[in-house]
C-alpha positions as CSV (number, residue, x, y, z in Angstrom):
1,X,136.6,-15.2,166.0
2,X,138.4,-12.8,164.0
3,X,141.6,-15.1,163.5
4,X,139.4,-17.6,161.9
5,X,138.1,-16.1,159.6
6,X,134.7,-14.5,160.7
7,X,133.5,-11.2,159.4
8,X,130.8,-9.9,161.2
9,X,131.8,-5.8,161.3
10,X,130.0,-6.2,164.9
11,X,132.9,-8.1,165.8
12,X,135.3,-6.1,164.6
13,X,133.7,-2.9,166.9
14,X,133.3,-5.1,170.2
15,X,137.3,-5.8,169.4
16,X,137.8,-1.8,168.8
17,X,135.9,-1.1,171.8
18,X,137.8,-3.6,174.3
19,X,141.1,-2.7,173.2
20,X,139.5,1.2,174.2
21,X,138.4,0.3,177.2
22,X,141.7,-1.2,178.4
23,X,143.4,1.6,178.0
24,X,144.8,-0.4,174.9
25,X,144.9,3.0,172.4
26,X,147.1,1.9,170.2
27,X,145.6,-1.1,169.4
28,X,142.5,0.6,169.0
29,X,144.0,3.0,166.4
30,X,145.4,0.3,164.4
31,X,142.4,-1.9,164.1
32,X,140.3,1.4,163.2
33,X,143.0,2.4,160.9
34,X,142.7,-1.4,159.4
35,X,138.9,-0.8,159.1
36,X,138.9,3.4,157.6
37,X,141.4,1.5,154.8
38,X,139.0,-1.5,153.9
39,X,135.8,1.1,154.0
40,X,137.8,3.4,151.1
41,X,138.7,0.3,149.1
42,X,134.8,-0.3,149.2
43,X,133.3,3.4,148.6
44,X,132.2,3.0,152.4
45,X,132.0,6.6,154.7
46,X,133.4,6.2,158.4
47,X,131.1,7.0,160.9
48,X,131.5,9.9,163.1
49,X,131.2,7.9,166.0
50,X,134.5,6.1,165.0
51,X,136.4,9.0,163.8
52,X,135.9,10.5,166.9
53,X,137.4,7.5,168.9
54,X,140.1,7.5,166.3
55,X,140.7,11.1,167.5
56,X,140.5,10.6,171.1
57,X,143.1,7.6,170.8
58,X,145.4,9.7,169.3
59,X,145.2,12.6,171.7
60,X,145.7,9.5,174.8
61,X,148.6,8.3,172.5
62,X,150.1,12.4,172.3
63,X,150.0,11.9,168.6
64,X,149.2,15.9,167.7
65,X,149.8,14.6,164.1
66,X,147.4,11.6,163.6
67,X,145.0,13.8,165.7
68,X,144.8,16.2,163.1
69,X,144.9,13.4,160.1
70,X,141.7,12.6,161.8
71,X,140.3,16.2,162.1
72,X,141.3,16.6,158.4
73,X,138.7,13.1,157.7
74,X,135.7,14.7,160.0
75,X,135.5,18.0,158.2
76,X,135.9,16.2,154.7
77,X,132.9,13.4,156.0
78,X,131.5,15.8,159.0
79,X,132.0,18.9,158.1
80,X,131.0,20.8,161.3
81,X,132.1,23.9,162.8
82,X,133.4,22.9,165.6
83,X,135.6,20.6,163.8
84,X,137.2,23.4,161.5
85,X,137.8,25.4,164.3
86,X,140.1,22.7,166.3
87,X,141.9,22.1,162.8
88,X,142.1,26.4,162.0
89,X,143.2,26.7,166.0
90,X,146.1,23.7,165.6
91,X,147.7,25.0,162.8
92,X,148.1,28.0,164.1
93,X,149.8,26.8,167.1
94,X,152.5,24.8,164.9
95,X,155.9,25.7,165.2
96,X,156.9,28.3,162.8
97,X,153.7,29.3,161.7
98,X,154.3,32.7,159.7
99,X,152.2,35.7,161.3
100,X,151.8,37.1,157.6
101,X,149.1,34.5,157.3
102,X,146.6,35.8,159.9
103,X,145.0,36.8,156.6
104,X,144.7,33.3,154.9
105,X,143.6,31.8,158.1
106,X,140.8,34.5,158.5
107,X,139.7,34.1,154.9
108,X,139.5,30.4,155.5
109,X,137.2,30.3,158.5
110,X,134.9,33.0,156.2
111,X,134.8,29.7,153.7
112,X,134.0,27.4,156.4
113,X,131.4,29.5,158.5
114,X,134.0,29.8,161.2
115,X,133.6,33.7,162.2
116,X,132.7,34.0,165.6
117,X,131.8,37.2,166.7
118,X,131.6,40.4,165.5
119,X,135.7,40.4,166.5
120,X,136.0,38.2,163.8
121,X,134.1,40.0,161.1
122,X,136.0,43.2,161.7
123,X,139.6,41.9,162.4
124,X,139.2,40.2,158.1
125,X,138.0,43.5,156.9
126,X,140.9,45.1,158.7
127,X,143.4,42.5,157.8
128,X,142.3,43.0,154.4
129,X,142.3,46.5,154.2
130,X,145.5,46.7,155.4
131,X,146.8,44.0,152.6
132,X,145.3,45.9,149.8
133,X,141.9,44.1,149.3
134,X,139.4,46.6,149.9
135,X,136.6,44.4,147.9
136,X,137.5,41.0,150.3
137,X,136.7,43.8,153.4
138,X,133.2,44.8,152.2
139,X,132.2,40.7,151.3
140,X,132.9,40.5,155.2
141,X,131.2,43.4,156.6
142,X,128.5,43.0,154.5
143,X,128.0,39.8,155.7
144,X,128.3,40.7,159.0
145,X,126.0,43.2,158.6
146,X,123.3,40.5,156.8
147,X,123.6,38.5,159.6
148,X,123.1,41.1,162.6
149,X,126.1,40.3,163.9
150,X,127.6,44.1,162.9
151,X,125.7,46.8,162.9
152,X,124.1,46.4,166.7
153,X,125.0,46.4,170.4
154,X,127.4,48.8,171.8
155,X,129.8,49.0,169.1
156,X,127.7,49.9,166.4
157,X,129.4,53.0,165.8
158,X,132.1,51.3,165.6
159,X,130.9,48.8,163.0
160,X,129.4,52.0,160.9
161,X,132.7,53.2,160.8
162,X,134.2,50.5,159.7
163,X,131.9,50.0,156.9
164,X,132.5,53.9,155.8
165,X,136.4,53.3,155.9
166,X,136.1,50.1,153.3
167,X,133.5,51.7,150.9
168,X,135.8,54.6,150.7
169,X,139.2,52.5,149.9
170,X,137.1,50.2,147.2
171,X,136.2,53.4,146.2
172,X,139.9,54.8,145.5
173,X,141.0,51.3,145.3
174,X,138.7,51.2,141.9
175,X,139.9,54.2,140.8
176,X,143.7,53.3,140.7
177,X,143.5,50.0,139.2
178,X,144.9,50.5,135.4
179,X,147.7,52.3,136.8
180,X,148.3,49.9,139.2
181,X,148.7,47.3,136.6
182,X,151.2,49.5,134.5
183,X,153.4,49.7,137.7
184,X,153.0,45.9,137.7
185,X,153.9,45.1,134.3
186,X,156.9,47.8,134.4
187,X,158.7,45.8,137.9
188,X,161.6,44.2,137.2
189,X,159.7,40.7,139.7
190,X,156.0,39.5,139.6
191,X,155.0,40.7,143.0
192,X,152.9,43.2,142.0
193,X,151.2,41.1,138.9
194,X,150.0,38.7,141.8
195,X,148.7,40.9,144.0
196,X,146.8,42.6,141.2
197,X,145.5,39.9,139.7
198,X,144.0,38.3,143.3
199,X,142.5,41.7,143.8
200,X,140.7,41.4,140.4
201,X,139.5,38.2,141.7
202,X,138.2,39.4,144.9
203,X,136.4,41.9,142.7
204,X,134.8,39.9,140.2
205,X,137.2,39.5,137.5
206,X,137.7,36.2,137.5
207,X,139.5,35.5,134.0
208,X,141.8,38.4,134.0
209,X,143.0,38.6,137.2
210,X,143.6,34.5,137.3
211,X,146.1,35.6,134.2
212,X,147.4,38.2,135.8
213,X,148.4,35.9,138.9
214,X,149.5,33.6,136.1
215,X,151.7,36.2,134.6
216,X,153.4,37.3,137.8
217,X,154.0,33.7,139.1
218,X,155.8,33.0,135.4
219,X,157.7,36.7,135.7
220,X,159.3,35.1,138.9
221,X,161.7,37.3,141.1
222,X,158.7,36.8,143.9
223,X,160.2,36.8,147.5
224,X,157.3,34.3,148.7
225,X,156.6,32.0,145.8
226,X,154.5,29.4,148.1
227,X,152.2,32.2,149.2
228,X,151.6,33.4,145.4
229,X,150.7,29.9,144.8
230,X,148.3,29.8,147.5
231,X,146.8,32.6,146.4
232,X,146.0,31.8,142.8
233,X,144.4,28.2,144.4
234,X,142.1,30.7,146.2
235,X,141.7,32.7,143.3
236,X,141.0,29.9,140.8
237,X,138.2,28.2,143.7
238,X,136.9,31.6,144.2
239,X,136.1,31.6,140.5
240,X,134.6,28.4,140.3
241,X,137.5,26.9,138.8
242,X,138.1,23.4,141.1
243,X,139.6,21.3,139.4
244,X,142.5,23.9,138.6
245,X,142.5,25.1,142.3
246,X,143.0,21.7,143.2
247,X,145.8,21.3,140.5
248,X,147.4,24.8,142.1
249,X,146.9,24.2,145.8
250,X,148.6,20.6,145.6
251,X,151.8,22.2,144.4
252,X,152.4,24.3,147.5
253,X,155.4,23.5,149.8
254,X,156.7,25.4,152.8
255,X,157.3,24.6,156.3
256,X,155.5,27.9,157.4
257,X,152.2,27.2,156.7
258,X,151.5,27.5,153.8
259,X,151.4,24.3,152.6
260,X,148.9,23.3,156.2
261,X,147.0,26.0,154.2
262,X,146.5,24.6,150.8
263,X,145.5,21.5,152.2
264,X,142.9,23.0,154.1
265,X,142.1,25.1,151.4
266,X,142.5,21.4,148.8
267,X,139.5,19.8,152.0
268,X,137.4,23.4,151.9
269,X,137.0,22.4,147.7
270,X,136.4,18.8,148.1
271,X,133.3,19.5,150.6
272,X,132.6,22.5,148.1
């Protein structure tokens, strides 16, 4: 029917769905491939229902990449939790993932409403404590706090200590701020520029501490470039600023993750 010419899409799904059903997965993920191509051309969303087959050819076929092509379409189209968390979890697992990026990861799932857990909630305010960013901890416990999640069960002496520990760091963190940007501005690289300026960010100041990221990333001398990069495409989303973020976050290379970051962080804007 096909071969001659018909174009009934009901067709085209019975052919999908055969080629499926015998075990045929390849063929199924070229024909849905064929179809996901012609629906861009004409503005048209896939459906779940055939992402999701797309998905599950892919895992029959052991193709961990397509898989996650197709994870990267459901959370752009279908952006459920469940689907973050499979895409979060696999890049994770990739070879060579950098453990210095535990942080990134947490502050993604906080953009996506992937926190599970009070675990969750504390282990981002620690992570960021420890990194320097009192003001990202208390965003997290706050909102763990707002959504009962801290602050009750067994632990919630825990949790109140916790919340004491951050309020007292943003506290001296607050405090040290102007001569933490002299230091910066007197170092021979543009380490400390960045980190200044995201911690600005994280605290508000959007406009200065986006030029301050600016400034250190120009400075250069920075022994992680990519993640600085990273950063300021957080920085410049957290401000509002997407179409720069965008700009940022699609210049970010790396084989350790960060650039599976950015373009999680380039799919977190475009649902944004």
């Amino acid at each position: 029917y096909l071969k001659e010419g018909g174009n009934n899409p009901q067709m085209r799904t019975v052919l999908v769905q055969s080629h499926y059903l015998n075990n045929d997965f390849a063929s199924a993920a070229k024909e849905l491939n064929a179809e996901f191509a012609a629906n861009e051309k004409s503005g048209t969303k896939p459906s779940e229902d055939q992402l999701q087959m797309l998905a599950t050819c892919y895992l029959k076929l052991n193709d961990h990449a397509g898989y996650a092509s197709v994870l990267e379409r459901l959370v752009i189209h279908y952006p459920k939790k469940e689907y973050w968390a499979d895409l979060l979890h696999r890049i994770q697992k990739k070879p060579g993932f950098a453990d210095r990026l535990a942080l990134d990861v947490f502050r993604l799932k906080f953009a996506s409403d992937n926190l599970n857990g009070a675990g969750d909630y504390m282990e981002l305010a620690q992570l960021a404590l420890q990194q320097g960013y009192p003001a990202e901890a208390k965003k997290a416990v706050e909102q763990g706090y707002a959504s009962g999640i801290l602050g009750s069960g067994s632990d919630t002496e825990r949790h109140k200590r916790l919340r004491d520990l951050v309020n007292k760091q943003l506290a001296d963190d607050q405090k040290n701020l102007a001569q933490g940007e002299t230091q910066a501005n007197a170092a021979k690289d543009g380490t400390g520029l960045v980190n200044i300026g995201f911690n600005d960010v994280l605290n508000g100041r959007n406009d200065k501490g986006i030029a301050l990221m600016e400034q250190g990333i120009a400075k250069g001398g920075l022994k992680r470039p990519e993640d600085a990069k990273l950063h300021l495409g957080i920085a410049c989303l957290l401000a509002g600023q997407k179409a720069k973020a965008m700009q940022v976050l699609k210049t970010v290379q790396g084989s350790d993750g960060t650039a599976d970051l950015a373009r999680l962080w380039l799919l977190q804007a475009q649902r944004s």
